[in-house]
C-alpha positions as MATLAB code, in Angstrom:
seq = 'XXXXXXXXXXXXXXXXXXXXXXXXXXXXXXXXXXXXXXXXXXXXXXXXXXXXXXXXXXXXXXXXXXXXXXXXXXXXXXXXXXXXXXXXXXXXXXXXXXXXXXXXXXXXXXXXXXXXXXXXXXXXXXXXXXXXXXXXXXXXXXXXXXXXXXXXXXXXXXXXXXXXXXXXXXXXXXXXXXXXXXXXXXXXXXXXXXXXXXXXXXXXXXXXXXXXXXXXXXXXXXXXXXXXXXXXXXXXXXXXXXXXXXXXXXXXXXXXXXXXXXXXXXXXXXXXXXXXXXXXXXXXXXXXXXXXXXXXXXXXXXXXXXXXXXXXXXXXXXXXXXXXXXXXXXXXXXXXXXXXXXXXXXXXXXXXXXXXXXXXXXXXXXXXXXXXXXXXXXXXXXXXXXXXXXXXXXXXXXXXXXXXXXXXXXXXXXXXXXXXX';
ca = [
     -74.841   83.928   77.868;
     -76.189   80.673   77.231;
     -72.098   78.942   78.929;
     -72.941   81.164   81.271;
     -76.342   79.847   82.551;
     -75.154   76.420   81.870;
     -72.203   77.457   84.761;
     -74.311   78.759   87.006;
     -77.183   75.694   86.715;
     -74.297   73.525   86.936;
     -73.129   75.600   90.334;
     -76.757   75.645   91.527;
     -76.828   71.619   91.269;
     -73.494   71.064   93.178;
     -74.389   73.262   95.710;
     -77.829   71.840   96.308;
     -76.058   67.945   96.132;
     -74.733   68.019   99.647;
     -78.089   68.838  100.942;
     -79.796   66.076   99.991;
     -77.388   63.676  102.217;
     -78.224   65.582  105.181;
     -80.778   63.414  105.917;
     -78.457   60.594  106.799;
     -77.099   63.045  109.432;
     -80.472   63.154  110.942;
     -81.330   59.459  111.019;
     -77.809   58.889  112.247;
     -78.435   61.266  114.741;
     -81.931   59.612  116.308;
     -80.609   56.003  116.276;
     -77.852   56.845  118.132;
     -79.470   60.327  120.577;
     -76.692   62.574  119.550;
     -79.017   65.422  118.323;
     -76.055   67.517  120.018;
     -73.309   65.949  117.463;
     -75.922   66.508  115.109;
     -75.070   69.847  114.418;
     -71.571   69.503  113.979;
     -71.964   66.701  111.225;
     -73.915   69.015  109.882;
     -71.375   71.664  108.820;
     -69.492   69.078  106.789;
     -72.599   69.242  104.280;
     -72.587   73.231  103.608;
     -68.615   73.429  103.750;
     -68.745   70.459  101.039;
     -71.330   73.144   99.273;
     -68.825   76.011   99.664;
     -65.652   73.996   97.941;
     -67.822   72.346   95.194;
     -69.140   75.879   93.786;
     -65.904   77.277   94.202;
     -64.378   74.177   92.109;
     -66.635   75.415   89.007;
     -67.064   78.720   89.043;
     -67.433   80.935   85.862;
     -65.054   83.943   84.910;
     -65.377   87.243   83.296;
     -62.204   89.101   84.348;
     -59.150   87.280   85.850;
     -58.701   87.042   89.204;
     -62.832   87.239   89.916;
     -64.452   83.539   90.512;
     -68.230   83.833   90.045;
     -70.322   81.208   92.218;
     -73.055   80.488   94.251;
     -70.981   79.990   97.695;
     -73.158   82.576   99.132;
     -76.277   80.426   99.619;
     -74.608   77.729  101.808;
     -72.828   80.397  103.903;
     -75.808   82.675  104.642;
     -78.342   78.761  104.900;
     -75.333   77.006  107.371;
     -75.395   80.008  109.657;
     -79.073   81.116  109.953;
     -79.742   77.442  111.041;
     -76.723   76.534  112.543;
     -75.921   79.719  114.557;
     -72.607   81.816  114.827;
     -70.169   78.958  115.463;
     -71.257   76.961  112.314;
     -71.278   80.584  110.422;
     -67.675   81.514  112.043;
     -66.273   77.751  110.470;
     -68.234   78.479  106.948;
     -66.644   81.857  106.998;
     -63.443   80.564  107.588;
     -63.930   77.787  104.977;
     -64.792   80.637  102.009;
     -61.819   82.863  103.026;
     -59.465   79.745  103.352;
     -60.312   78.144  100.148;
     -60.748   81.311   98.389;
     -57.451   83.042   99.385;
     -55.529   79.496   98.047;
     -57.366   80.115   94.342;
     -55.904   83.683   94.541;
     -56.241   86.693   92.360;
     -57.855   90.605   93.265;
     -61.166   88.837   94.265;
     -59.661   87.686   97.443;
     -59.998   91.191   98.804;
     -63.571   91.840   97.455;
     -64.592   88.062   99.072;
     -63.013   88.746  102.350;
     -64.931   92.289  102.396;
     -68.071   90.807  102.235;
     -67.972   87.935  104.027;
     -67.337   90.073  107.118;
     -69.263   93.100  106.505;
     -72.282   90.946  106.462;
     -71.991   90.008  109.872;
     -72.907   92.749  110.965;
     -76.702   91.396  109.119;
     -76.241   88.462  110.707;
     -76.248   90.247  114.522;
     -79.191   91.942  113.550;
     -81.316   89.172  112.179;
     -80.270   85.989  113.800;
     -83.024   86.215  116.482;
     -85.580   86.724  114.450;
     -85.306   84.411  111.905;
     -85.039   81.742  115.059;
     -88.487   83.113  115.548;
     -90.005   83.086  112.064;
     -91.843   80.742  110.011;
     -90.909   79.549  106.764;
     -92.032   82.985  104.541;
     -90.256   85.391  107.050;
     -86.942   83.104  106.923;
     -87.186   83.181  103.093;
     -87.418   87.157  103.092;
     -83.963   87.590  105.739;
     -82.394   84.754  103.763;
     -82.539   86.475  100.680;
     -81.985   90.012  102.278;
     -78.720   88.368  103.122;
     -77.659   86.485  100.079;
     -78.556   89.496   97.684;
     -76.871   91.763  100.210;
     -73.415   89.181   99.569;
     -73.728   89.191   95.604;
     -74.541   93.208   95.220;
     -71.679   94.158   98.032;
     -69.689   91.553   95.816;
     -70.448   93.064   92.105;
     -70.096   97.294   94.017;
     -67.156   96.529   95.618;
     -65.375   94.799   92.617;
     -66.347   97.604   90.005;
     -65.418  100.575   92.801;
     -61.886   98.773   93.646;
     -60.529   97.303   90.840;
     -63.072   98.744   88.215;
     -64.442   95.331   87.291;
     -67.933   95.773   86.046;
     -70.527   92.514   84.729;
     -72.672   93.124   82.294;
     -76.066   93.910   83.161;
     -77.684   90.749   81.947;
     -75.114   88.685   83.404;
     -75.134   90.637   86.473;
     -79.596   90.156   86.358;
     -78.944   86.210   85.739;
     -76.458   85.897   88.438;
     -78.667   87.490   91.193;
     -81.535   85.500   90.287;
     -80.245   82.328   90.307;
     -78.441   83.090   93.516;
     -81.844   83.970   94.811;
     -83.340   80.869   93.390;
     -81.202   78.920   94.495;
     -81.471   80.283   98.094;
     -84.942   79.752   98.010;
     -85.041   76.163   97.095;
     -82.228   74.908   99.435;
     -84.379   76.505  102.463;
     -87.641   74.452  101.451;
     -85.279   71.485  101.022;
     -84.134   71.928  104.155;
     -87.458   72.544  105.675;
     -89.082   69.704  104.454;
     -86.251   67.391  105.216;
     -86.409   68.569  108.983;
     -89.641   68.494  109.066;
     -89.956   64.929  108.174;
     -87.534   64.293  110.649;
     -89.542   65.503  113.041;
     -92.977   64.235  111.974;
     -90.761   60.453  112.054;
     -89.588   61.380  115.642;
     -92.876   62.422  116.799;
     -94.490   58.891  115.006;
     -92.147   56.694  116.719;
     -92.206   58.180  120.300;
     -95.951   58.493  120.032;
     -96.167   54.684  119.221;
     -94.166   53.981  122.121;
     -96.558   55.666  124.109;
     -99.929   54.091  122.221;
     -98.668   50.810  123.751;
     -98.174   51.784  126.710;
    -101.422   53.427  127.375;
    -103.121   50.334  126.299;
    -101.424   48.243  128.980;
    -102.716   50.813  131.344;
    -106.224   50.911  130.666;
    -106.413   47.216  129.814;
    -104.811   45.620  133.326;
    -104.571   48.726  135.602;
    -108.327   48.195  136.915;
    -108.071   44.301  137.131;
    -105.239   45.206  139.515;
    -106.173   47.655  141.897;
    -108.700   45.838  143.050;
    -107.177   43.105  144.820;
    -104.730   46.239  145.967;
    -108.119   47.670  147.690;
    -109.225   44.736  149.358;
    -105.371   43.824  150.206;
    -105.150   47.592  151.957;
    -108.837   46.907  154.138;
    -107.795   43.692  155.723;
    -104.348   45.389  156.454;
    -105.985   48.554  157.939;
    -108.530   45.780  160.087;
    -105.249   43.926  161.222;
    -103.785   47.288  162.352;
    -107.116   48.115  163.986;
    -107.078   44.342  165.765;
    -103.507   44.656  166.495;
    -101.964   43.354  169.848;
     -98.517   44.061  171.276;
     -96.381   42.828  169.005;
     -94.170   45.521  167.705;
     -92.563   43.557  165.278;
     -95.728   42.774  163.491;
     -97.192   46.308  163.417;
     -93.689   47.090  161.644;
     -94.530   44.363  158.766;
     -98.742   45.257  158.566;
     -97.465   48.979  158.178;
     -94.533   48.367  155.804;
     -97.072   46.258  153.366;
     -99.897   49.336  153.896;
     -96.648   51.824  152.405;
     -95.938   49.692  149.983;
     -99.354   48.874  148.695;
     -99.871   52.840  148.889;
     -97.241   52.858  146.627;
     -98.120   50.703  144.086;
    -101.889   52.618  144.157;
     -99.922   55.697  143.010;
     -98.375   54.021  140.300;
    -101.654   52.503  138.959;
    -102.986   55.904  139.306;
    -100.217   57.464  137.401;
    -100.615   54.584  134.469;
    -104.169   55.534  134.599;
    -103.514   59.146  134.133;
    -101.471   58.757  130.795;
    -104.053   56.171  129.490;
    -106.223   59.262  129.544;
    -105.032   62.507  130.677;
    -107.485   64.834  128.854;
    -110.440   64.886  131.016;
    -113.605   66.145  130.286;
    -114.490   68.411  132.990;
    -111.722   70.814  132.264;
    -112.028   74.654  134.304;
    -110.882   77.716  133.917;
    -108.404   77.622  136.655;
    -105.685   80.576  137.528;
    -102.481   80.129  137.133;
    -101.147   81.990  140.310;
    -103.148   79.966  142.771;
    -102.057   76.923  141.231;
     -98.837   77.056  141.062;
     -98.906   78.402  144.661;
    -100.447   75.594  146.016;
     -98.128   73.396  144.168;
     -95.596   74.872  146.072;
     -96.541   74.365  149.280;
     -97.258   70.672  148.894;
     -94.200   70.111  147.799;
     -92.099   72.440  149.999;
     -91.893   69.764  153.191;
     -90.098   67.240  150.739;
     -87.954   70.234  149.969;
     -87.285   70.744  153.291;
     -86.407   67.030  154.046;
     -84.385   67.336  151.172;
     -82.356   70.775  152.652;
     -83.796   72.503  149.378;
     -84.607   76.235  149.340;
     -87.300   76.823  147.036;
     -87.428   80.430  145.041;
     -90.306   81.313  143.716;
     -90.242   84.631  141.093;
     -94.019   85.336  140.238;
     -93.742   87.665  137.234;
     -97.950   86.623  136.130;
    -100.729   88.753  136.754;
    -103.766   87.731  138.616;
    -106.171   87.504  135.857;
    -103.686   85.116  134.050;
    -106.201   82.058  133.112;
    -105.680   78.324  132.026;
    -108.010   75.970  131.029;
    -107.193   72.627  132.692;
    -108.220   69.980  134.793;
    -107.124   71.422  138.350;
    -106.049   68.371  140.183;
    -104.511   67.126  136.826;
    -102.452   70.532  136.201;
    -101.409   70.406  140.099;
    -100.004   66.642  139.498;
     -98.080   67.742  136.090;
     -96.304   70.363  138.480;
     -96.109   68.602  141.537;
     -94.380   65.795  139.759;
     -91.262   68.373  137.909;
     -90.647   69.602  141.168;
     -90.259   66.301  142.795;
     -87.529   65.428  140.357;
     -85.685   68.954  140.931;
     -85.723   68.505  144.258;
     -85.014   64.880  144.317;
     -82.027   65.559  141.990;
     -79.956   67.807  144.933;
     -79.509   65.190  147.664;
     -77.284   67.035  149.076;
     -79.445   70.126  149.398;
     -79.694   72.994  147.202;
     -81.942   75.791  145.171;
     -85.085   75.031  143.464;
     -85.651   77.941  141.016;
     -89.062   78.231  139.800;
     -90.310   81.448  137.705;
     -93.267   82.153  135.798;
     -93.839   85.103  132.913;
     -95.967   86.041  130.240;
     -95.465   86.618  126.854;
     -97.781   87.294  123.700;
     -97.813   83.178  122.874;
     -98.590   82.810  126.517;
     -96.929   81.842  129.758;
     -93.350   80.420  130.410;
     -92.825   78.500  133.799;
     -89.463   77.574  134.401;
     -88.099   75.247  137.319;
     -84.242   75.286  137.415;
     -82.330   73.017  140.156;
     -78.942   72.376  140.797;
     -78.602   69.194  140.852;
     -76.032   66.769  139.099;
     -77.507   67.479  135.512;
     -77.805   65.105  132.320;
     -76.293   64.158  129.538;
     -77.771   64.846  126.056;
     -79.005   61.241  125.665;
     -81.156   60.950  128.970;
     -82.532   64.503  128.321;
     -83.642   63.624  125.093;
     -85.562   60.216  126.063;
     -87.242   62.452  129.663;
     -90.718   61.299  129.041;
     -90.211   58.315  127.758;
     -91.931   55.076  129.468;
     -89.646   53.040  131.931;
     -87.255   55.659  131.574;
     -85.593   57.571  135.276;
     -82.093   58.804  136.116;
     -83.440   57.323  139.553;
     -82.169   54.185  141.127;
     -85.562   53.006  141.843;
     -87.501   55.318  139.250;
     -90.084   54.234  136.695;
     -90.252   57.389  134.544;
     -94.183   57.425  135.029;
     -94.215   60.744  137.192;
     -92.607   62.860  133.860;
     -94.391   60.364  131.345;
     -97.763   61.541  132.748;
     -96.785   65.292  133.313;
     -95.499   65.691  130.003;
     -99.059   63.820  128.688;
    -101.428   66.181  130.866;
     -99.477   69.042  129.827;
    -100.061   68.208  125.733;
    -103.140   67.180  126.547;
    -103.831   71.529  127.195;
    -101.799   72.230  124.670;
     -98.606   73.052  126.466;
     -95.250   71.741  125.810;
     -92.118   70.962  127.693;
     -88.105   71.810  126.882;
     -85.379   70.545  128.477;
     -82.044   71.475  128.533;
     -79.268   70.339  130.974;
     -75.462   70.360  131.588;
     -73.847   67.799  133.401;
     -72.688   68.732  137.275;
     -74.505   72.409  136.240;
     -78.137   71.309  136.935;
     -81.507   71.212  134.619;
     -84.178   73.566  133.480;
     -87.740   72.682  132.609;
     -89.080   75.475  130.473;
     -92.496   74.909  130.369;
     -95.032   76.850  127.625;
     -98.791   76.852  128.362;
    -101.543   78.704  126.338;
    -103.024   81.536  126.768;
    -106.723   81.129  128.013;
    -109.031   84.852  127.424;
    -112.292   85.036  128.845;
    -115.407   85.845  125.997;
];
């Protein structure tokens, strides 16, 4: 008993080893914007997992290799979906079937009966916290070892003892358990890093704004009233109508983009109202739809909310957040197109999505949207997303991306749920 626990802690150790270098994946990953490629670095660590417990595994009747392999296959596909599970799979039947002996049969059983767990809980454990992914994780990994231990004694009459059989479930739960908190924590300081650095990007730049954007707009005011008293004084001369109007444009122009750098300095205001939804979003709509037609857009609008659907925002802030995504959809389909934009409910709250079908991203440009002094634009400054992506935080919303190249983008954006006392 005592070689045997020494086995399995020995198993338990290996297989938690890999784990710990995952990190480097996820570092890698940021410095470089590949959190696509992230992924599949990623299955190197849990396939590494798989091989090492099945280099040390203990015995009790030939042909039958005891091991914890089960953890890393069930962890590696509840995170990384069904292609990382399909290449784990393949990994344990591959490696197992070259040890050889009767447990090749038992193994191979299992590892596709419990697919069939997978398909049933994959969704939810996407949608669980920490606890409830503990509970389906070890549904799943005590679901491998029992189907492993019944199928072994009903085939081939192989039976464990019962205190081995008691030890090796528990330490295959154990070990289950403390590879998910490993992994959660080490994500989650990945993401608490990622969140520190982008949000320092963003201190400095709201500093610049408040600190220089008022010193400059008003020689931009005073600039546009001796313009507008030229135009007013103006004599025949078309050619110099064409430069007094041309400066007025572009001094409009830079106004907007002090106003937007003013914006992100502070985008919370304080005299936030309980606005609806519905007659926002129409009205976005409609101020944007003759830039859509310029543009040879169609715009579709699916209204799924219900009129009583509340949000509590700044109005001509929330209009601005929206009025600025649809810009970019539309401005990303010069050559005409569909502007999808649909809005639902769910118990969390409200989903608006705006879908266009324009030339799409690549993983690296959707992951820095939002960033400052960052546009797919020839002449773009990044400000219009920067402060829609600030004023939509700033009521507790949030904003996902996702885009394929020369198949368009979708903005899903989540906003809370506001209920009248």
């Amino acid at each position: 008993m005592d070689v045997l626990t020494k086995d399995l802690l020995v198993n338990f150790l290996l297989m938690i080893l890999p784990l710990l270098f995952i990190q480097i994946v996820y570092f890698y990953s940021y410095r470089n914007r590949l959190q696509k490629k992230e992924s599949k670095f990623a299955a190197i660590f849990p396939a590494i997992s798989i091989l090492l417990c099945l280099s040390f595994p203990f015995t009790i009747n030939e042909g039958f290799l005891w091991d914890l392999r089960a953890v890393p296959i069930v962890l590696g596909t509840l995170y990384g979906g069904y292609r990382m599970g399909i290449f784990l799979t393949a990994v344990a039947l591959i490696s197992r079937a070259a040890l050889g002996g009767d447990g090749v049969l038992v193994s191979t059983i299992t590892l596709l009966l419990i697919w069939i767990l997978y398909l049933a809980f994959m969704k939810q454990f996407q949608r669980s916290k920490v606890p409830g992914k503990i509970m389906i994780g070890t549904l799943l990994v005590s679901f491998l070892v029992l189907c492993n231990l019944t199928l072994s004694y009903l085939i081939f009459n192989v039976l464990m003892p019962l205190d081995v059989w008691v030890t090796f479930t528990i330490i295959n739960i154990v070990g289950l358990i403390v590879a998910m908190i490993l992994w959660e924590i080490i994500r989650t300081n990945f993401l608490i890093l990622n969140d520190l650095i982008r949000a320092e990007k963003l201190s400095v730049v709201s500093h610049l704004a408040a600190s220089i954007s008022h010193e400059v707009r008003n020689p931009l005011t005073v600039s546009r009233g001796f313009i507008q008293m030229a135009l007013q004084d103006r004599g025949q001369d078309e050619r110099q109508d064409y430069y007094l109007y041309t400066a007025l444009k572009e001094i409009d122009h830079a106004t907007d983009i002090i106003n937007d750098y003013l914006t992100f300095a502070k985008p919370a205001s304080d005299q936030q109202d309980i606005i609806r939804i519905k007659e926002e979003l129409t009205h976005s709509v409609n101020v944007i739809q003759p830039l859509a037609n310029m543009n040879h857009v169609d715009i579709h609008l699916h209204d799924q909310l219900p009129e009583n659907a509340l949000l509590l925002a700044e109005k001509k802030q929330f209009q601005q957040s929206l009025i600025n995504i649809f810009k970019n959809g539309i401005e990303a389909m010069p050559d005409g197109g569909v502007l999808t934009i649909s809005i639902s409910s769910d118990s969390k709250g409200y989903v608006l999505c705006v879908a266009d079908q324009g030339h799409g991203m690549s993983d690296e440009e959707v992951n820095r949207l939002g960033e400052p002094y960052f546009s797919t634009k020839e002449k773009g400054t990044g400000l219009g997303l920067m402060v829609s992506y600030s004023i939509i935080k700033a009521i507790g919303g949030s904003v996902k991306v996702s885009s394929v190249k020369n198949h368009g983008t979708t903005f899903e954006i989540f906003l809370p749920v506001y209920r009248e006392r």
